[in-house]
C-alpha positions in Angstrom: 10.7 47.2 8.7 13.4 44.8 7.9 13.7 43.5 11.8 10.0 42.7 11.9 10.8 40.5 8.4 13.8 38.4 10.3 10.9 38.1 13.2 8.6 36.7 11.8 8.3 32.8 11.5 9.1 31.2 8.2 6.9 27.9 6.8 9.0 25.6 8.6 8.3 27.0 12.0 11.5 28.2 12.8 11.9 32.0 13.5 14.5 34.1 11.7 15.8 36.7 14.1 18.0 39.7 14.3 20.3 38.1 16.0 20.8 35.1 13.5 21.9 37.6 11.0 24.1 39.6 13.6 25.9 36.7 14.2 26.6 35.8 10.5 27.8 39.3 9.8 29.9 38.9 13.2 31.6 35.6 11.2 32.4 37.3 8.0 33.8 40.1 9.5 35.9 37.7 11.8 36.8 35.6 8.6 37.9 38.2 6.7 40.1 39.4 8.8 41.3 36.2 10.2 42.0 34.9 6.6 42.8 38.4 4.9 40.1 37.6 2.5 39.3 40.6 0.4 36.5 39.2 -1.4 32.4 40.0 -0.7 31.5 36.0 -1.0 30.2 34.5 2.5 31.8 31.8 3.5 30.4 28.7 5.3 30.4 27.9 8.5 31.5 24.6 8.7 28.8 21.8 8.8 25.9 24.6 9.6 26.6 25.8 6.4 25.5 22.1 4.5 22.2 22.1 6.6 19.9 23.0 3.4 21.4 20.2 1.7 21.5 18.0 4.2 17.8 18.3 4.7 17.3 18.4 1.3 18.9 14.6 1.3 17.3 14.0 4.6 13.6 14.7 2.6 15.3 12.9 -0.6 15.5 9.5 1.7 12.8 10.2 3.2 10.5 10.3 0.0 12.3 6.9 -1.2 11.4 5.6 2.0 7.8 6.4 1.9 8.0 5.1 -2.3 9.2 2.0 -1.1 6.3 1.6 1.6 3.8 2.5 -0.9 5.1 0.2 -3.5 5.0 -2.7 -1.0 1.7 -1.7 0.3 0.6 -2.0 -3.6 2.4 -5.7 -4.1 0.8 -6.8 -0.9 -2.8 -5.8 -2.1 -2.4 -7.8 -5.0 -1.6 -10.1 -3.3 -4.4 -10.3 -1.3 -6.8 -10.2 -3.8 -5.4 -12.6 -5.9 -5.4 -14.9 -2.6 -9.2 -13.9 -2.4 -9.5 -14.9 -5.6 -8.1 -18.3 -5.5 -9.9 -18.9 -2.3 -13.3 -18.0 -4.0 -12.2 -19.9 -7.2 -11.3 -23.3 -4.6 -14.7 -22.6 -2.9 -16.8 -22.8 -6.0 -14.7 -25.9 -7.4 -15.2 -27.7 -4.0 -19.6 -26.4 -4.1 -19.5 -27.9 -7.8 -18.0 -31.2 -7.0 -20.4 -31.9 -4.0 -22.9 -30.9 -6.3 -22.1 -33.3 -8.8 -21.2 -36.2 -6.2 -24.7 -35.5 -5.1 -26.3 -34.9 -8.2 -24.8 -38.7 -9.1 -25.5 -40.2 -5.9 -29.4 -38.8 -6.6 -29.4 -40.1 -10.0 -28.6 -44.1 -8.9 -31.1 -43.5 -6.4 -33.4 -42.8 -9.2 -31.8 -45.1 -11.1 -32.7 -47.7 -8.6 -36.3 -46.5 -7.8 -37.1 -46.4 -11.4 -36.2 -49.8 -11.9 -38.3 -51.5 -9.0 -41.5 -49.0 -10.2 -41.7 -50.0 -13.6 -41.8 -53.9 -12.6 -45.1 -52.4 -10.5 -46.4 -50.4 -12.8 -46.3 -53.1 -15.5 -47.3 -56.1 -13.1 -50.8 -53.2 -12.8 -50.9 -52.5 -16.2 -50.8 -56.3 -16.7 -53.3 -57.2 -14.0 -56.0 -55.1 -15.3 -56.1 -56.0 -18.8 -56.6 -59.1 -17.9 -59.2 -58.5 -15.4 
């Protein structure tokens, strides 16, 4: 039962088998008896043994990264609507100011109109009453 557990594949993908944990056994025993170590604590194995921290720093970095991106990614949407914004802001300044040059050039048109149209209108008003 416990050989088809080492078998079988973790979450990461990677496949624990027997002989993984042979060899491990086969280093300890080799250790201790190289060293003269009586103790039961395993012992590293040089930098294989720092390979859950070091992909636990590896994901660390990883998720900074990916912070940092997202951060930016926020600042730069910002920024692009508060660009939008000015541009719509620019646009409706620029639509009111033709509106008022033309409102102004309308009204001395008026202006001008009115002023030859009541000389008419009285010269008629004039001419018949007198008629």
């Amino acid at each position: 039962m416990q050989i088809e557990e080492s078998d079988e594949v973790d979450q990461e993908g990677t496949s624990n088998t027997s002989s993984a944990a042979k060899e491990e056994q086969i280093f300890q025993e080799t250790y201790k008896e190289t060293t003269g170590a009586k103790g039961t604590k395993s012992r590293g194995v040089g930098y294989l043994a720092n390979q859950k921290r070091e992909k636990v720093l590896q994901e660390r970095m990883i998720q900074n990264r990916l912070q940092i991106l997202e951060d930016r990614e926020c600042e730069l949407n910002e920024k692009l609507q508060r660009h939008e914004q000015d541009k719509e802001a620019e646009k409706e300044a620029l639509k009111a100011s033709i509106r008022q040059e033309l409102m102004g050039e309308f009204q001395a048109l008026m202006a001008q109109n009115q002023s030859a149209v009541p000389n008419e209108v009285t010269f008629l008003t004039y001419g018949s009453c007198s008629q």
